[in-house]
C-alpha positions, -999 to +999 in steps of 0.1 A: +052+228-037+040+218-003+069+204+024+054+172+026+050+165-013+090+183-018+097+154+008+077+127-010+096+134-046+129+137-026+128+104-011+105+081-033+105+104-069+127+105-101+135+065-098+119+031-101+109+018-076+104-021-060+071-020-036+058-052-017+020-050-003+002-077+019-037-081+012-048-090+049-090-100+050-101-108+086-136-116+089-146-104+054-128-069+061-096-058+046-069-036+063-055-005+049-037+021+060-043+061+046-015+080+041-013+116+037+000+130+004+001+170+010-019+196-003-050+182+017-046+146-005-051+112+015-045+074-005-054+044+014-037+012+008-030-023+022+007-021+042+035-023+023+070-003+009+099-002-010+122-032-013+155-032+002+184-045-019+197-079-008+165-090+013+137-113-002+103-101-011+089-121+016+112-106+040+107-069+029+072-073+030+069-091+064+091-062+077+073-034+062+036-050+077+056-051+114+067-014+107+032-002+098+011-022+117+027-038+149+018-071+132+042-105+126+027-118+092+026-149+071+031-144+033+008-164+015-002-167-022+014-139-048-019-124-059-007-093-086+019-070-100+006-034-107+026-006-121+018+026-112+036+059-133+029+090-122+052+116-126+080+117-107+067+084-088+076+052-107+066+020-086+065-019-094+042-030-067+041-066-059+007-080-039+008-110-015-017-122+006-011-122+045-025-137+075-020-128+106+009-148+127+016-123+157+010-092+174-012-062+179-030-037+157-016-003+158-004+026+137+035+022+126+055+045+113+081+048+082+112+047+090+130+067+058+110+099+072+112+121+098+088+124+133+073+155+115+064+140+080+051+108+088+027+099+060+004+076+082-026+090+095-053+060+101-054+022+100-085+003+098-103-031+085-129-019+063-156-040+051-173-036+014-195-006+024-168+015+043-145+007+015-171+020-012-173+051+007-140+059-004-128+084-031-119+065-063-093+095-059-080+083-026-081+044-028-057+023-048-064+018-082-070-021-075-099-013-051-124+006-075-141-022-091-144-049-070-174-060-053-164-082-028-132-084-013-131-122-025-124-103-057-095-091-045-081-125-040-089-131-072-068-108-087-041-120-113-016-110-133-002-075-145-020-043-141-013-010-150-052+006-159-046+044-168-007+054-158-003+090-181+021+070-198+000+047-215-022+076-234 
């Protein structure tokens, strides 16, 4: 097993757990951020992270954006939940819309790893076409069939499409 994914089970693996994510659309593009995953594997995302215990979801997640992105944001309207199993990642991942309150754009870091195994590599609002250009492989599952990113707004509910669990 590569470094990087030994360091990715080590910290996030083998438990449940709590993720907040903030859907930001500015002028019909969305931001996400792609992280590296080892073995030559990237997954782009809105900002987000694990929940700390004893802070609110609105906090964790306005936190987590400010880490990632240099950005102060509004939490709006709760959009989805989506539970992703993957062995050994297990994640409840709570969606919120975001707007913009503060700051400036630029690449953050996460603070549970070290200088050397950041997992960030690019962030960027992508529009409908750049988003399509994607990998289903290395997007979110929530981004592969929308087709516009109103739809993402849209989304309600509880979602857990094709977790290895559920076959």
């Amino acid at each position: 097993m590569e470094k990087l994914e030994q360091t990715i089970t080590e910290k996030f693996g083998n438990r449940l757990r709590v993720r907040v994510n903030g859907v930001l659309i500015v002028e019909n593009k969305i931001l996400l951020i792609k992280h590296k995953m080892g073995n030559g594997k990237f997954f782009w995302n809105v900002p987000g992270g694990g929940m700390k215990f004893g802070s609110s979801a609105v906090d964790n997640l306005k936190r987590e954006f400010l880490e990632e992105t240099g950005l102060d944001v509004e939490v709006k309207d709760f959009l989805c939940t989506f539970e992703y199993l993957e062995q050994p990642l297990h994640a409840i991942e709570l969606y919120f819309e975001v707007s913009i309150k503060s700051g400036v754009l630029k690449m953050g870091k996460d603070p549970e790893l070290s200088e050397d195994m950041q997992l960030i590599t690019e962030i960027s609002f992508l529009d409908m076409n750049n988003l399509a250009l994607i990998k289903k492989s290395e997007k979110h599952r929530l981004f592969w069939g929308i087709n516009s990113l109103n739809d993402v707004r849209k989304l309600k509910g509880y979602f857990n499409f094709e977790n290895n669990y559920l076959k």
